[in-house]
C-alpha positions as CSV (number, residue, x, y, z in Angstrom):
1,X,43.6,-36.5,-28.9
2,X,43.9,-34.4,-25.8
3,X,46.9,-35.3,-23.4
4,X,43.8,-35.5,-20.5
5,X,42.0,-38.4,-22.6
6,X,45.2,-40.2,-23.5
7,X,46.1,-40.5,-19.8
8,X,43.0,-41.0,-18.1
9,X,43.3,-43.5,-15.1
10,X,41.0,-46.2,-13.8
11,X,40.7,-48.4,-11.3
12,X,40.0,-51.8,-11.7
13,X,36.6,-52.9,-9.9
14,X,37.2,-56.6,-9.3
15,X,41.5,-56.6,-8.5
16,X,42.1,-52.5,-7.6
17,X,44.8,-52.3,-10.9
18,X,45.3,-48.4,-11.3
19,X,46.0,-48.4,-15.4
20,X,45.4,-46.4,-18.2
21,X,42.1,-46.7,-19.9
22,X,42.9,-47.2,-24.0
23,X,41.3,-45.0,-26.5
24,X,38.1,-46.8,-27.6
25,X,36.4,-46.9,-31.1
26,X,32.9,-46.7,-31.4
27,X,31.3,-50.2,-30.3
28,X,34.8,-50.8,-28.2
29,X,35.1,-52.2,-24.6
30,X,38.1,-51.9,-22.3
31,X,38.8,-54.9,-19.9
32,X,41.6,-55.4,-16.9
33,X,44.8,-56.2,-17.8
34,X,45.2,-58.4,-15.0
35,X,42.1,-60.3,-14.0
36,X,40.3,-59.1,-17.6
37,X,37.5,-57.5,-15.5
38,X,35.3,-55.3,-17.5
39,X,36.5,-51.3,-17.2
40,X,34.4,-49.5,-19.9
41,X,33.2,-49.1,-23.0
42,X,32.3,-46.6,-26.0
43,X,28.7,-47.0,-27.5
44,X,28.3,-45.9,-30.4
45,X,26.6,-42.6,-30.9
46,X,26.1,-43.0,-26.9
47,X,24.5,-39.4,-26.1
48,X,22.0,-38.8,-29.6
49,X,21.0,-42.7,-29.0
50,X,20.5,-42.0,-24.9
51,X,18.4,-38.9,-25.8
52,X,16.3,-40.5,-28.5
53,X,15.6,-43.5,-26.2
54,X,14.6,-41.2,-23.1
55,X,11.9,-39.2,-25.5
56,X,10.6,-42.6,-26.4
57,X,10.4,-43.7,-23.1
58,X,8.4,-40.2,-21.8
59,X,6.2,-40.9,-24.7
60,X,5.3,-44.0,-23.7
61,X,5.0,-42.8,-19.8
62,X,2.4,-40.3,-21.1
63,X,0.6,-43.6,-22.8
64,X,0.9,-45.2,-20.0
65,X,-1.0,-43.3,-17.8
66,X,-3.6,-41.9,-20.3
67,X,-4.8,-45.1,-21.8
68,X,-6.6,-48.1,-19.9
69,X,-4.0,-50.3,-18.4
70,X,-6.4,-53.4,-18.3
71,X,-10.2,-54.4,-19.3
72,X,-12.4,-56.5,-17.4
73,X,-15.5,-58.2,-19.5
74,X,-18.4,-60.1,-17.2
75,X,-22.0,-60.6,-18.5
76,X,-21.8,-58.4,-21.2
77,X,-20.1,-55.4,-19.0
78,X,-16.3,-54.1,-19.4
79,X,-14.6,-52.1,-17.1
80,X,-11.5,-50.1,-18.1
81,X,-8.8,-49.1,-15.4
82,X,-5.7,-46.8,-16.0
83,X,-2.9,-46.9,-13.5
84,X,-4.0,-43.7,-12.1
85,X,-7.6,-45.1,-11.5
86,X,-6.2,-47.8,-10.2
87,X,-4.3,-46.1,-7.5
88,X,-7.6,-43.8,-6.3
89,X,-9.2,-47.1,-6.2
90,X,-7.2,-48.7,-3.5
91,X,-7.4,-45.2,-1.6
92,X,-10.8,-45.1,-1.3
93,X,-11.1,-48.8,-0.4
94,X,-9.2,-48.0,2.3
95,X,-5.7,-49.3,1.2
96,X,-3.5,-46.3,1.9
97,X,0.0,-48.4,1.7
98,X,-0.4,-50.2,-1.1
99,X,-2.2,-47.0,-3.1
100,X,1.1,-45.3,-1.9
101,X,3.4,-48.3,-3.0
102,X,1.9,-48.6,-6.4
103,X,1.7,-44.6,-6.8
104,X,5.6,-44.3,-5.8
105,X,7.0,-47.3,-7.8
106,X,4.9,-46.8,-11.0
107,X,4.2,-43.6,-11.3
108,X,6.1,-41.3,-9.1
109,X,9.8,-42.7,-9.0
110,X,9.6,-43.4,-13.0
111,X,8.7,-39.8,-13.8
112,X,11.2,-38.3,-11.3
113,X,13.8,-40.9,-13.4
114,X,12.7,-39.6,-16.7
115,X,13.3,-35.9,-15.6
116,X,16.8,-36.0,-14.2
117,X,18.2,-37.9,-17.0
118,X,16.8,-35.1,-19.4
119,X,18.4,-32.6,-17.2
120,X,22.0,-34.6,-17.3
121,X,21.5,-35.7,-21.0
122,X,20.3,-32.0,-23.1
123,X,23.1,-30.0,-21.2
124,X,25.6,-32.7,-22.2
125,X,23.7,-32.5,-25.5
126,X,24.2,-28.6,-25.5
127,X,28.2,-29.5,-24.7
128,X,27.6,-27.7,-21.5
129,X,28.6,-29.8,-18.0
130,X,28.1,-28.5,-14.8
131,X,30.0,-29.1,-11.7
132,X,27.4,-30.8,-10.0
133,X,26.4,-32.8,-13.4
134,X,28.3,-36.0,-11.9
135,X,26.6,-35.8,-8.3
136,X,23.7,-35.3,-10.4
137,X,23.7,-38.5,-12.2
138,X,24.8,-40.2,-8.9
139,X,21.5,-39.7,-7.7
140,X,19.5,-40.3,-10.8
141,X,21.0,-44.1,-10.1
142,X,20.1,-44.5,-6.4
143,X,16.5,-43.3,-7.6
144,X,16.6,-46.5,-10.3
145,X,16.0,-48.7,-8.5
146,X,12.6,-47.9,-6.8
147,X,10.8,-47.3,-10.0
148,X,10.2,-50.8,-9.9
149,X,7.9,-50.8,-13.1
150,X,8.6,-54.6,-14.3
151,X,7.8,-56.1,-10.2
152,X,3.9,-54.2,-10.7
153,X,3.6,-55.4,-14.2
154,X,4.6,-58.9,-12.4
155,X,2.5,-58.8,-9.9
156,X,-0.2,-57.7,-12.4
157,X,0.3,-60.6,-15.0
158,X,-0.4,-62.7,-11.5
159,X,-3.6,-61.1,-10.7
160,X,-5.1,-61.2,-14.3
161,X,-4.3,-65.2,-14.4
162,X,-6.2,-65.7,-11.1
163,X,-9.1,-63.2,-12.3
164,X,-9.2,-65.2,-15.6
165,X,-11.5,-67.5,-14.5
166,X,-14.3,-65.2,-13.8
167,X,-14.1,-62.8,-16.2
168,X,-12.1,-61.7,-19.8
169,X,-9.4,-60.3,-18.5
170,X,-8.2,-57.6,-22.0
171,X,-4.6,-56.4,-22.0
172,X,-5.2,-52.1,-22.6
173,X,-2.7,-49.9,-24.5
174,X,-1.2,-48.9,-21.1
175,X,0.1,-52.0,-20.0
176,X,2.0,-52.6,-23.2
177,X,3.2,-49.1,-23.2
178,X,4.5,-50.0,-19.8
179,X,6.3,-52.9,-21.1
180,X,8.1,-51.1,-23.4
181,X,9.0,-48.1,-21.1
182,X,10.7,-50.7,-18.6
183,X,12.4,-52.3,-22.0
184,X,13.1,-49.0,-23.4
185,X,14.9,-47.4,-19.9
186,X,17.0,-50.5,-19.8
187,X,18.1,-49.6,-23.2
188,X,18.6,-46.1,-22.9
189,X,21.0,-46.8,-19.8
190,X,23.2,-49.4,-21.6
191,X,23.5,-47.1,-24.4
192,X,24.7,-43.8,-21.9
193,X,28.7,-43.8,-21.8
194,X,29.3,-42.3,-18.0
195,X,32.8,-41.2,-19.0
196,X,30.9,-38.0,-21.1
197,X,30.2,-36.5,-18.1
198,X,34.1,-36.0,-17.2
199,X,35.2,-35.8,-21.1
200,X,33.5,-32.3,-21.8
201,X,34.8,-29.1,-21.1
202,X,33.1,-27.3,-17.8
203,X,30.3,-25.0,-18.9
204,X,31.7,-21.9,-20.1
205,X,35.4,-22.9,-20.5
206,X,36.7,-21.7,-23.9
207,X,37.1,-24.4,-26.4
C-alpha cells in the first residue's frame, strides 16, 4: 500500500472530524468515528461496473429516441410518437417553453450527462487522470440534476391515464427504454467510487 493511501484524510460531513479514512475491501464502507456518519465506500469492481452500466445506459438513450415512445389506438387508427416527434409537435403548436423544457430535460441534459461521464470514466479506464478530471466530474454532477428523465415519464404516466378513456393508450419500446436508462444512471452512479479520481497517478507520471 502506498504511504499517500494509507494516510489519506477526510473530513466528516455531518460533525467536521478530520481522521484517517481506513483501507477498504471490496464491498467495504467507512463511517465516522464520532457521530458514525457515512465517509465512503469501495464498490466492488467500481470503474469496469461504472463503464459497463454507462454503455448500457447510451444504448438505451439511442432506443429511446429511435423507437415510438407511446401509441394511440381510436376507431381503428394508431398513431406512434417518439420523444423527438413529440417535441416538434409542441413547437409547431405553438408551445415553445414546454417544447424547450421537454427537449432540455429529456433529451438534451441526459445526452450531455452520458458524454462527460465517458470522458471522466475511459481516461480513468486508460489509468490516465488529468488535472482538470476532478473539476470535470464536479460539473458532470451539477448537470444531474436537470436531466429530469423520471419527472417527464411522471408526468407522462399522468397524461396516458387521463387519455385512457378515449382512446388505447400502448406503452412503445421507448418509454420502457426510458425507464431503464433513469434506473440504469442511478446504478452506474452508486457503483462509481469518487476517490479514483485522486488515487491514480497524474497522466504521464511514471509508475
Amino acid at each position: 500500500m502506498h504511504l499517500r493511501d494509507s494516510t489519506r484524510l477526510v473530513a466528516c460531513h455531518e460533525c467536521d472530524l478530520l481522521q484517517t479514512e481506513p483501507a477498504l475491501a471490496p464491498g467495504q464502507t467507512a463511517r465516522c468515528v464520532r457521530c458514525g456518519a457515512f465517509l465512503a465506500r469501495n464498490p466492488p469492481d467500481s470503474l469496469d461496473r461504472t463503464l459497463a452500466l454507462t454503455l448500457t445506459a447510451v444504448v438505451l438513450y439511442v432506443i429511446a429516441n429511435a423507437w415510438p415512445l407511446v401509441g394511440l389506438e381510436l376507431q381503428g387508427r394508431r398513431i406512434d410518437v417518439t420523444l423527438i416527434g413529440a417535441v416538434h409537435a409542441l413547437w409547431v403548436e405553438g408551445m415553445t417553453p414546454v417544447a424547450a423544457l421537454v427537449f432540455g430535460t429529456a433529451l438534451l441534459f441526459p445526452l450531455l450527462e452520458l458524454a462527460m461521464i465517458l470522458a471522466v470514466l475511459v481516461p480513468l479506464r486508460l489509468g490516465r487522470v488529468s488535472p482538470r478530471m476532478a473539476p470535470f466530474f464536479r460539473l458532470v454532477r451539477s448537470v444531474q440534476p436537470w436531466g429530469m428523465v423520471e419527472v417527464f415519464l411522471l408526468g407522462m404516466l399522468v397524461s396516458l391515464v387521463k387519455l385512457s378513456h378515449m382512446a388505447t393508450v400502448i406503452l412503445g419500446v421507448a418509454f420502457w427504454a426510458m425507464a431503464g436508462l433513469m434506473l440504469v444512471v442511478t446504478l452506474a452512479g452508486r457503483a462509481f467510487d469518487t476517490r479514483l479520481l485522486w488515487q491514480l497517478p497524474p497522466e504521464g507520471a511514471g509508475s
